[in-house]
N, C-alpha and C positions, 0 to 999 in steps of 0.2 A: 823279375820273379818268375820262376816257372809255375807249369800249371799242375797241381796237386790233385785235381781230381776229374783224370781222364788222360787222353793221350791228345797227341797236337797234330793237324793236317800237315803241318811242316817237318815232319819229322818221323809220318808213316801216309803209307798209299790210303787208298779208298778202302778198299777191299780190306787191309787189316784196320780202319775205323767201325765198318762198317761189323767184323766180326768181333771187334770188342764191345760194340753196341749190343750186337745181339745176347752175347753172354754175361751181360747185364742186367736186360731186360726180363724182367719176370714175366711178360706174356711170349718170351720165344721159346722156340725147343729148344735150342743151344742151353738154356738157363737151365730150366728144366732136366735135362739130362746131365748136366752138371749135378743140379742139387741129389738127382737120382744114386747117381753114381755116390758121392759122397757117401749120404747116406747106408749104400749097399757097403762101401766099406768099412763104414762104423756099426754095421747091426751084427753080432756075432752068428745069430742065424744064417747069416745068409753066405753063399757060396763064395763072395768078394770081399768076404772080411778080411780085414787087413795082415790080423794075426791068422787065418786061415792054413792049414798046414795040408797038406792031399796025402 
C-alpha cells in the first residue's frame, strides 16, 4: 500500500523532503508565503488578483 499522506525517502532526496516539510508547516515561511500569496490572488483589491487585467 502506498503512502497517502506525505512523500517517501525512497522515492525523493533530502532536500525535496525537507522542502515539502516546510510548506506544510505552519510555523515556516515557505507556508506562510504560500498562504500569502494565495490569498493576494483571491482578494480583488489587490494588485495579484487573479482576474486582475493592467
Amino acid at each position: 500500500m502506498s503512502n497517502r499522506n506525505g512523500i517517501s525517502g525512497y522515492t525523493h532526496t533530502q532536500t525535496q523532503i525537507d522542502d515539502y516539510a516546510n510548506q506544510n508547516n505552519p510555523n515556516s515561511h515557505a507556508y506562510q508565503a504560500n498562504n500569502d500569496n494565495h490569498a493576494n490572488q483571491c482578494n480583488p483589491n489587490n494588485a495579484n488578483y487573479a482576474g486582475h487585467k493592467k
